[in-house]
C-alpha positions as CSV (number, residue, x, y, z in Angstrom):
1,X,-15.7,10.4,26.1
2,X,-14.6,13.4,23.6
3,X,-10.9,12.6,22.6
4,X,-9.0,15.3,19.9
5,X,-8.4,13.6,16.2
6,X,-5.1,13.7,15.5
7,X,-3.3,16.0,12.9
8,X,-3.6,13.0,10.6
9,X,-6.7,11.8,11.1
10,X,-8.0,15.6,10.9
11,X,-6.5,15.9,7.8
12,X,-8.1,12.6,6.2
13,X,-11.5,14.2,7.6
14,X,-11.2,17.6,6.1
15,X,-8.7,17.1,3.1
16,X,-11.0,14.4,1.0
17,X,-13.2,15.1,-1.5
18,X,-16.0,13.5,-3.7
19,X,-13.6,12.3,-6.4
20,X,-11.1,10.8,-4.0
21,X,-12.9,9.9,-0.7
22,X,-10.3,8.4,2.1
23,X,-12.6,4.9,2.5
24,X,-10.5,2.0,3.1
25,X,-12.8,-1.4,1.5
26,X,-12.7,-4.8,1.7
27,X,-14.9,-7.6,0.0
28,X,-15.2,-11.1,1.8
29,X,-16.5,-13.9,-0.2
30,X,-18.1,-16.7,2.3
31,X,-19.6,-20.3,1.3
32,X,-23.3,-19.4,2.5
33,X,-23.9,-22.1,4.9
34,X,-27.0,-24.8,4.7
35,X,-29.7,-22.4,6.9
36,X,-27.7,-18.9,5.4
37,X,-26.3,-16.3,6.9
38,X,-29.3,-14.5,8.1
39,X,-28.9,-10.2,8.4
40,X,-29.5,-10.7,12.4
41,X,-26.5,-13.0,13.0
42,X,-24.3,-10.6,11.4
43,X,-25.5,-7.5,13.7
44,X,-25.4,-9.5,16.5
45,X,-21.6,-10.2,15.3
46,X,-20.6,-7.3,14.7
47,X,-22.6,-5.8,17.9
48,X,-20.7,-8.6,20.3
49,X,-17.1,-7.2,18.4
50,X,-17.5,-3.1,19.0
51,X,-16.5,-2.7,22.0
52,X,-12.7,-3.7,20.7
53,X,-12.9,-0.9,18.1
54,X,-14.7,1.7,20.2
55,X,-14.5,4.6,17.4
56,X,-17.2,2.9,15.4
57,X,-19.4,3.7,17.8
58,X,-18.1,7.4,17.4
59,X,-18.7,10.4,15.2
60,X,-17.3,13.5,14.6
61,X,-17.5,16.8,15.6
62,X,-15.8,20.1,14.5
63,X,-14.7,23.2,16.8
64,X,-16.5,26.3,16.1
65,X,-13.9,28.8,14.1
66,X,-11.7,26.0,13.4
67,X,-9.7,26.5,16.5
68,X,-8.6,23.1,17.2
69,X,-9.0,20.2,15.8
70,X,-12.2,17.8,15.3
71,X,-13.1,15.7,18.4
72,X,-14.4,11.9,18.7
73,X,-17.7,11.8,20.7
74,X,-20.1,8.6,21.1
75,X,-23.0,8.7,18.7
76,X,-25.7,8.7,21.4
77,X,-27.9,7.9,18.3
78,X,-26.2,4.8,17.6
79,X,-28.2,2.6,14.9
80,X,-26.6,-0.9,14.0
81,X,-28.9,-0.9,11.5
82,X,-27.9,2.2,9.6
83,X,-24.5,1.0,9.5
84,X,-25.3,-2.3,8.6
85,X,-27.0,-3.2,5.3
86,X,-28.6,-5.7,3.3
87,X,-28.5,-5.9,-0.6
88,X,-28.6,-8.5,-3.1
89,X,-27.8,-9.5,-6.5
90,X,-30.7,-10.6,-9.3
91,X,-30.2,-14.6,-8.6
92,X,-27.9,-16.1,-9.7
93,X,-25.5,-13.2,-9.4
94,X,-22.4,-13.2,-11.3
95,X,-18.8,-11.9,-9.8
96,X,-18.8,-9.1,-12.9
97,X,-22.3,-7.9,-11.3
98,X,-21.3,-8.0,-7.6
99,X,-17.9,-6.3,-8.6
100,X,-20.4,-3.6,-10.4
101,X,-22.1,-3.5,-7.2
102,X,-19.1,-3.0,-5.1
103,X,-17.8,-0.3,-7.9
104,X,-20.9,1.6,-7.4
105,X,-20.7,1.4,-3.1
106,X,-17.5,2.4,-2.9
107,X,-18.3,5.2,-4.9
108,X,-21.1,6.6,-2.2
109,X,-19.9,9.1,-0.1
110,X,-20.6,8.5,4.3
111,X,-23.0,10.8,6.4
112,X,-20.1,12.6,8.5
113,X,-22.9,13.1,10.9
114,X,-23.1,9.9,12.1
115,X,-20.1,7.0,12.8
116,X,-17.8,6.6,9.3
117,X,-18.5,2.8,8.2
118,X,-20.8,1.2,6.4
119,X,-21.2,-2.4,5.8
120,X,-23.3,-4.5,3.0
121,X,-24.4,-8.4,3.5
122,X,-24.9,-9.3,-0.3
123,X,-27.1,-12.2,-1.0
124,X,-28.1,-14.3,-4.4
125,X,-24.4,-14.5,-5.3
126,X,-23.6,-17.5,-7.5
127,X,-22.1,-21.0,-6.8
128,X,-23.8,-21.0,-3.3
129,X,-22.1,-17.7,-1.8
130,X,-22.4,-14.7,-0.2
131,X,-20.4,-11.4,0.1
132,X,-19.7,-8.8,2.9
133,X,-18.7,-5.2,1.8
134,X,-17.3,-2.5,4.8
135,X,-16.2,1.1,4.1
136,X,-14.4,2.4,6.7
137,X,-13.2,6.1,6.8
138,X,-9.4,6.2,6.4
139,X,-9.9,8.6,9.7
140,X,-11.0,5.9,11.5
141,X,-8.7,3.2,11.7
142,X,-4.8,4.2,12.5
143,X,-3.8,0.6,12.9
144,X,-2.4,1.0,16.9
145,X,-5.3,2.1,19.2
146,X,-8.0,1.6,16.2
147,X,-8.4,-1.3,13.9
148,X,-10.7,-2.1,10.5
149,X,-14.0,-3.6,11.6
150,X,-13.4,-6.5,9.6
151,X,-10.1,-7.0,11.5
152,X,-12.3,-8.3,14.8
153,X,-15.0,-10.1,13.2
154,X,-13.3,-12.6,11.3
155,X,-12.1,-15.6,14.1
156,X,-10.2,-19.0,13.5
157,X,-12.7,-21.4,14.6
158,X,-16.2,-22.1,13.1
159,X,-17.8,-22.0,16.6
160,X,-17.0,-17.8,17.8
161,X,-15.8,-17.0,20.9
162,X,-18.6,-15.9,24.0
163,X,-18.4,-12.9,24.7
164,X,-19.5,-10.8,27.6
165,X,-22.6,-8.9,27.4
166,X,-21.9,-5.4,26.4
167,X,-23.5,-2.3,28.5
168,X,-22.9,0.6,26.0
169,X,-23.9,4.1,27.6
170,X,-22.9,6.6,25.8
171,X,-21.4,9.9,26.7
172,X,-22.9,12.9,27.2
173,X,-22.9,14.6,23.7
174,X,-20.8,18.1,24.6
175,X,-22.6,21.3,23.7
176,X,-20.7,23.8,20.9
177,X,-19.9,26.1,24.1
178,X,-18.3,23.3,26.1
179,X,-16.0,22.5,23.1
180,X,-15.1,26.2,22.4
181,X,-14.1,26.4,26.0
182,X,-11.9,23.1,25.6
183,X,-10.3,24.4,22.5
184,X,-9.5,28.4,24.5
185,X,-8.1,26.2,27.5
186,X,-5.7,24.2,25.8
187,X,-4.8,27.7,23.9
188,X,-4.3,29.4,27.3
189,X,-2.2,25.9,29.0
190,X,-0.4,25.5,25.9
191,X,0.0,28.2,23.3
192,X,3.0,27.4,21.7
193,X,1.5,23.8,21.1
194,X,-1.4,24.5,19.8
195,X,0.2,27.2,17.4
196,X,2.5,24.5,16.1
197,X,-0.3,22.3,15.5
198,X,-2.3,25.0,13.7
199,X,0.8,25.4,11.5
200,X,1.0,21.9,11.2
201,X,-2.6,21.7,9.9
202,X,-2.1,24.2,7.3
203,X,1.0,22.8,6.1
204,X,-0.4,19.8,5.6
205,X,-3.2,21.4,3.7
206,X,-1.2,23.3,1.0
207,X,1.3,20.6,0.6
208,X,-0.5,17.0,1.7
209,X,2.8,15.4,3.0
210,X,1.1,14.1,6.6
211,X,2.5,13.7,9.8
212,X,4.0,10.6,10.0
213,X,4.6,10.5,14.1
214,X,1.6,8.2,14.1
215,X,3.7,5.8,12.8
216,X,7.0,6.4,14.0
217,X,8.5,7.4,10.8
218,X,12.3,8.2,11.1
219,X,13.3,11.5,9.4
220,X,15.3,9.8,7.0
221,X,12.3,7.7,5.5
222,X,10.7,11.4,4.6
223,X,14.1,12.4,3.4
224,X,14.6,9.7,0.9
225,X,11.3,9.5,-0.7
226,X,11.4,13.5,-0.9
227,X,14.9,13.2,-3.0
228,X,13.5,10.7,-5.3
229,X,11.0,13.8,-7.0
230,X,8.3,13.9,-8.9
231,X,7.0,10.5,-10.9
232,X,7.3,9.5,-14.5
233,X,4.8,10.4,-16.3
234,X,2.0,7.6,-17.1
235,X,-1.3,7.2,-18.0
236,X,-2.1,6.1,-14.4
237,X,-2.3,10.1,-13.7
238,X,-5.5,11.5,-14.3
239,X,-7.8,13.7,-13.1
240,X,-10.3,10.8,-11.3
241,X,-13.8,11.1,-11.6
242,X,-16.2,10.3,-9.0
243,X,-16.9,6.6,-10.4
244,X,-15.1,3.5,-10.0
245,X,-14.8,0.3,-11.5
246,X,-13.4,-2.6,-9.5
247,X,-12.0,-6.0,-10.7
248,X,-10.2,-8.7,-9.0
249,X,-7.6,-11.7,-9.4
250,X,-6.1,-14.6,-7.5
251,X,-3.3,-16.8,-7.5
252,X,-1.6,-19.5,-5.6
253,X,0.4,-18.7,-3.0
254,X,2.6,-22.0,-3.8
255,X,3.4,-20.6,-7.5
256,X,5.2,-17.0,-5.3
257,X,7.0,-19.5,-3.4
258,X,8.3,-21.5,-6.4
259,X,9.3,-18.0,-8.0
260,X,10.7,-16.7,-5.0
261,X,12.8,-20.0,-4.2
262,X,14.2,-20.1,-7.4
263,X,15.4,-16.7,-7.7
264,X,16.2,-16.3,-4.0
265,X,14.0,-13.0,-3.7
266,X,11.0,-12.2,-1.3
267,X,7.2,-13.1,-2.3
268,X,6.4,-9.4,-2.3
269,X,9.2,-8.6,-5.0
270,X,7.5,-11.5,-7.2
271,X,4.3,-9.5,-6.3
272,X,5.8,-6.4,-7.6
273,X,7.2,-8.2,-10.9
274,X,3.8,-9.7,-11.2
275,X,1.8,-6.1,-11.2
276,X,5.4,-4.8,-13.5
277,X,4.5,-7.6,-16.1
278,X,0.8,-6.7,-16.6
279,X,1.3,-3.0,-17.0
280,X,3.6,-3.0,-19.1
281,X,0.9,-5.5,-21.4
282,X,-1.5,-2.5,-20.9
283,X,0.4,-0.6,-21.6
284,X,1.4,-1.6,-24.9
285,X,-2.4,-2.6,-25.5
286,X,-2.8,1.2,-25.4
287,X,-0.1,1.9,-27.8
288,X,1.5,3.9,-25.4
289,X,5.3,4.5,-25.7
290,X,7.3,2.1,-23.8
291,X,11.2,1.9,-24.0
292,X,13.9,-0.1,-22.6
293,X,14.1,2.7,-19.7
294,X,10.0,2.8,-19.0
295,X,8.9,2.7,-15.5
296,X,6.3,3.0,-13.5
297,X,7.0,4.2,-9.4
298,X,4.6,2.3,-7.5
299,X,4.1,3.1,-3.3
300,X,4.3,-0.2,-1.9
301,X,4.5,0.2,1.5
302,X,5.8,-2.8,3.5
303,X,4.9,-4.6,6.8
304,X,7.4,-4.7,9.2
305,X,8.3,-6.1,12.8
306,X,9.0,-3.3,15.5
307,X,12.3,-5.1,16.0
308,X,15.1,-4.6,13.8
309,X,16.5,-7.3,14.9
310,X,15.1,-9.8,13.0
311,X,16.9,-12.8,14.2
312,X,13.9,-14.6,16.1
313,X,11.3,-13.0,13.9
314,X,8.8,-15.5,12.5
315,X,5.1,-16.8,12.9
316,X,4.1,-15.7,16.8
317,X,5.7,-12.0,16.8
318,X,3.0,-9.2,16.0
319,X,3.7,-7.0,13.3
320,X,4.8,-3.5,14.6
321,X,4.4,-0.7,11.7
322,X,4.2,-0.2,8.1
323,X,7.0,1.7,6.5
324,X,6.8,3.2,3.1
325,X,8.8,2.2,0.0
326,X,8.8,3.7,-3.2
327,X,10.1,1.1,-6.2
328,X,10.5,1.7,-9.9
329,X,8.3,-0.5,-11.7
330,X,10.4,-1.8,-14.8
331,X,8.0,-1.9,-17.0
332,X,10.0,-1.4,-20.4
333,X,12.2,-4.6,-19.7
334,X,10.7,-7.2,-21.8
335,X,12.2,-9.9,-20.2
336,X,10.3,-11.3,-16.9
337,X,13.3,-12.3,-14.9
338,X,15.1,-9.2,-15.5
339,X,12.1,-7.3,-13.9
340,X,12.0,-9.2,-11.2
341,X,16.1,-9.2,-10.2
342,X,15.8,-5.2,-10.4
343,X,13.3,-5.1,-8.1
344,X,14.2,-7.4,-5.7
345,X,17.4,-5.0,-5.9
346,X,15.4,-2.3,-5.2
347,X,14.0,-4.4,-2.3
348,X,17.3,-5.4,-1.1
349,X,18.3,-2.1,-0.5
350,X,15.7,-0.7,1.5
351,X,16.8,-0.4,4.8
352,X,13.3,-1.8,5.9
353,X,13.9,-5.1,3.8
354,X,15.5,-7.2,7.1
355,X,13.0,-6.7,8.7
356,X,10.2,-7.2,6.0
357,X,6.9,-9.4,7.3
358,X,6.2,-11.7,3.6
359,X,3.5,-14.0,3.0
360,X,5.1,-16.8,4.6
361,X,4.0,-15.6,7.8
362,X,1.1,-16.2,10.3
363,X,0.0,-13.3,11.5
364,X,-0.8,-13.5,15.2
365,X,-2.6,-10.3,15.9
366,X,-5.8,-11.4,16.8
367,X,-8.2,-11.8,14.1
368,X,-7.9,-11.1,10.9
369,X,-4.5,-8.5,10.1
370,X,-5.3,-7.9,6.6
371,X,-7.7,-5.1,6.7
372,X,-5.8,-3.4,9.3
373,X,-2.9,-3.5,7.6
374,X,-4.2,-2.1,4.4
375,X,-5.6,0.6,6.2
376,X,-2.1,1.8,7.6
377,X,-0.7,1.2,4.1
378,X,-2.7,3.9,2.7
379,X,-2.1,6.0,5.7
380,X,1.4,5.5,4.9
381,X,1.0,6.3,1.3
382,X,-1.5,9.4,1.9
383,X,1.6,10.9,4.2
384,X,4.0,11.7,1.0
385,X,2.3,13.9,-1.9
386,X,0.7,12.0,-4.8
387,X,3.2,13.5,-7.3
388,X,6.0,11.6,-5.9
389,X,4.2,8.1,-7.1
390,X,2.1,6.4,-10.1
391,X,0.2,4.1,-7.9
392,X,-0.6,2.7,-4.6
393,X,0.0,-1.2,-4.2
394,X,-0.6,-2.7,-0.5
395,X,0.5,-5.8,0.3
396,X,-0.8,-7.5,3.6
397,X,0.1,-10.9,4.7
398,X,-2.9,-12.9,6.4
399,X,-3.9,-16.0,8.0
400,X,-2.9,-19.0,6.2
401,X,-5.5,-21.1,7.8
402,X,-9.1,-21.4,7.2
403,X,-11.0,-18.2,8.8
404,X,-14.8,-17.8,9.6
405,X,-17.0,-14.5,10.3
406,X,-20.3,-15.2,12.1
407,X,-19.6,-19.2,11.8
408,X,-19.5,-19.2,8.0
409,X,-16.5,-20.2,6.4
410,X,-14.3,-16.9,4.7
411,X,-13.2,-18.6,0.9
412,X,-11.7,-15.0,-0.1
413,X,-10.6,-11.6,0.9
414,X,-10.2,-8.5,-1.5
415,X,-9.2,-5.0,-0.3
416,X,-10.9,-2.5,-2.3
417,X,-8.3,0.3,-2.0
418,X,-8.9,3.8,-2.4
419,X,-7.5,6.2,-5.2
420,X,-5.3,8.8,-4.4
421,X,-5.1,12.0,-5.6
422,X,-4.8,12.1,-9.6
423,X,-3.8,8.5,-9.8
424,X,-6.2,6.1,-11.3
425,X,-5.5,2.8,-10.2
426,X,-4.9,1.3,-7.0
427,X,-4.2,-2.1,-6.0
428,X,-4.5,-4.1,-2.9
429,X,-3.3,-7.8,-2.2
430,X,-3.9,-10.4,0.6
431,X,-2.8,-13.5,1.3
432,X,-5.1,-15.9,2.7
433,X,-5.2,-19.8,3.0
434,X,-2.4,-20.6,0.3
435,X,-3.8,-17.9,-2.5
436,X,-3.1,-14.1,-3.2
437,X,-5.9,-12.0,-3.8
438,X,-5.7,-9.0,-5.7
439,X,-8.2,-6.0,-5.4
440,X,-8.4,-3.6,-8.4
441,X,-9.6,-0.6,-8.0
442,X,-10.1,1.7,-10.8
443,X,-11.3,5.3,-12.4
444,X,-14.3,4.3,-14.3
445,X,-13.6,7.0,-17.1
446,X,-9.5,6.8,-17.0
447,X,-9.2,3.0,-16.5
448,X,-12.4,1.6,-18.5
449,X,-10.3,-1.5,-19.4
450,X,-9.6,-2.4,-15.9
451,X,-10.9,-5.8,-16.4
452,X,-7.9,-6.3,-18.6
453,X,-5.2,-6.6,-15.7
454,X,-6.5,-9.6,-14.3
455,X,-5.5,-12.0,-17.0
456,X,-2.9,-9.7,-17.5
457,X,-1.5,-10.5,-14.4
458,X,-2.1,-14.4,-14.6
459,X,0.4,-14.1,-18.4
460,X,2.2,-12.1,-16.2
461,X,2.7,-14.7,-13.4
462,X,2.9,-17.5,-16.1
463,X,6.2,-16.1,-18.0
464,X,8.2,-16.1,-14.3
465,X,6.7,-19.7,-13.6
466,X,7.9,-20.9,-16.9
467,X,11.5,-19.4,-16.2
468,X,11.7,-20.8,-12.8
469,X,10.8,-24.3,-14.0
């Protein structure tokens, strides 16, 4: 079936390029079970799962002159095995050399001939684990009709569900001349909407602000963001090379609720306060200038319920969208509790706050939310130019109940963000099973003391647990 890209998705195809590729990552860490978890039980997952995310099955294909825009079609070439890949770490492998590993993958740009995702089973991991890497093209998941991969393989019970044997035949691939004729018919049927989306595609081009009616975004959401200008200047802009460095961090979950009952504020503000407190260490560590007025405007964009109304809202009602907030990281307060009241201010008045979904919920959308949900945080993100922000944190509440993919039990979850445009650091964090996990990615040259941020962030974490207790 050949379906049209939207503007959006067209633009994260076209508008990439080696420095900043629009790949959306995550890293699971699983307890590698008594017999392993053998490279033929994870195709056979993942085979048993594509039929709920059809595009991965899909590639891409351009219109001749550029007069319309790209088209889905199946891969009638389809190879699991391409997609699919085994690697491992000189035993025993240590988490600085698998985060090396996973610096260097997502790094590697994706044949745009063939379906845009990759995924790595890494053996010979330490402490009796394994890892699984995907890379999904930013294109390819929109969070609505098309979720992450890693969304639908993860399920809540050891033993996974049957599923019914899947007949895939694809479509016939269209020629160039059948797709020139599309494009000219939808020209002649409707000229004035294909104009407007030309114009659309070349606005986008020159000035990368995105359509947002994927998403639903209200007028006033562009509006606001627009009037807030240009960032602070910060050594988080730089021009980004094509290397990365990646690093993680992890917390309990109990600790955010302690801070978050004591203050009376939301787990993702502590979040924020958290991220405000280490950068403002590395800051400093750098010898960079910091006043009492310092900040840092981070893109946090926020999971929320369709419903305004949030009276009823709780564990058991899907999430909806993910709306974009912009928040002044405080970084030149010194004091901990300060940082966190202003931006649980900030929070407070976002007209998205009521309806804010926080770690404390259960997300019921089947599977595993968190990968999707990253995924339409940087869509949200990648809709307002790069100038207007430092830094990209997303925040995505998952399960807090133990999760399995292909039977073995899931011990963490990292997103492995991408970097936007001029902006060196990039930060994603799920919660899973009572703990926060924190994803740090990272331009190799403009960042090299990444690793710094994860301690960092635990003397961060520390000061507000010592002032709530």
């Amino acid at each position: 079936m050949v379906t049209r890209l939207s503007a959006s998705d067209a633009s994260f195809f076209r508008l990439e390029n080696s420095a900043t590729p629009m790949y959306v990552g995550s890293l699971q860490i699983l307890r590698k079970p008594r017999n392993g978890l053998s490279y033929e039980t994870l195709l056979a997952t993942v085979e048993h799962r594509l039929p709920q995310i059809p595009r991965y099955r899909q590639k891409v294909r351009e219109v001749s002159y550029g007069l319309a825009r790209p088209v889905w079609i199946d891969d009638r070439d389809f190879d699991i095995t391409y997609h699919i890949r085994r690697s491992a770490l000189p035993s025993p492998g240590s988490d600085a050399q698998l985060h090396e590993l996973i610096a260097r993958l997502a790094a590697r740009p994706l044949d745009k001939s063939r379906p845009l995702w990759e995924m790595y089973l890494v053996e010979g991991l330490e402490k009796n684990r394994i890892a699984i890497y995907t890379k999904s093209h930013q294109s390819l998941v929109n969070g609505m009709t098309a979720l992450e991969i890693g969304h639908v393989i993860a399920d809540r019970t050891q033993k996974p569900p049957q599923f019914d044997e899947d007949i895939w035949i694809p479509a016939r691939e269209p020629s160039d001349r059948q797709l020139l004729l599309g494009a000219l018919g939808e020209w002649i049927a409707r000229p004035t909407q294909q104009a407007a989306a030309m114009r659309s595609a070349v606005t986008e081009a020159v000035t990368n602000t995105g359509q947002l009616i994927d998403l639903g975004r209200r007028a006033a959401d562009v509006a606001r963001i627009v009037a807030r200008g240009t960032a602070p200047n910060s050594p988080l802009n730089a021009t980004v090379s094509r290397n990365r460095r990646f690093s993680v961090a992890s917390a309990s979950l109990e600790d955010f609720r302690l801070i978050r009952a004591r203050y009376d504020c939301d787990i993702n503000d502590v979040v924020l306060a958290v991220v405000a407190g280490a950068l403002r260490n590395w800051l400093l560590s750098r010898g960079e200038p910091v006043t009492a007025t310092t900040a840092v405007r981070a893109m946090a964009p926020m999971s929320v319920y369709a419903d305004t109304d949030t009276d009823g809202a709780g564990p058991g009602q899907a999430i909806g969208e993910v709306a974009p907030f912009l928040v002044d990281l405080p970084v030149g307060e010194a004091n901990a509790v300060v940082r966190l009241s202003q931006i649980a201010h900030a929070t407070e008045t976002n007209p998205t706050a009521a309806s804010l979904v926080d770690a404390r919920t259960i997300i019921t959308l089947s599977g595993f939310a968190p990968p999707t949900l990253h995924a339409m945080g940087v869509r949200v993100a990648t809709s307002f130019s790069a100038r207007q922000f430092n830094l990209l944190i997303t925040n995505a509440p998952g399960a807090q109940n133990q999760m399995y993919i292909a039977g073995t039990k899931l011990l963490e979850s990292y997103s492995v963000p991408p970097l936007l445009h001029n902006q060196a650091l990039a930060i994603g964090v799920t919660s899973y099973n009572g703990t926060l996990y924190f994803g740090i990615n990272a331009d190799r040259d403009a960042m090299s003391d990444v690793d710094m941020l994860p301690s960092l962030m635990r003397e961060s974490l520390d000061e507000l647990l010592e002032a709530a207790r």
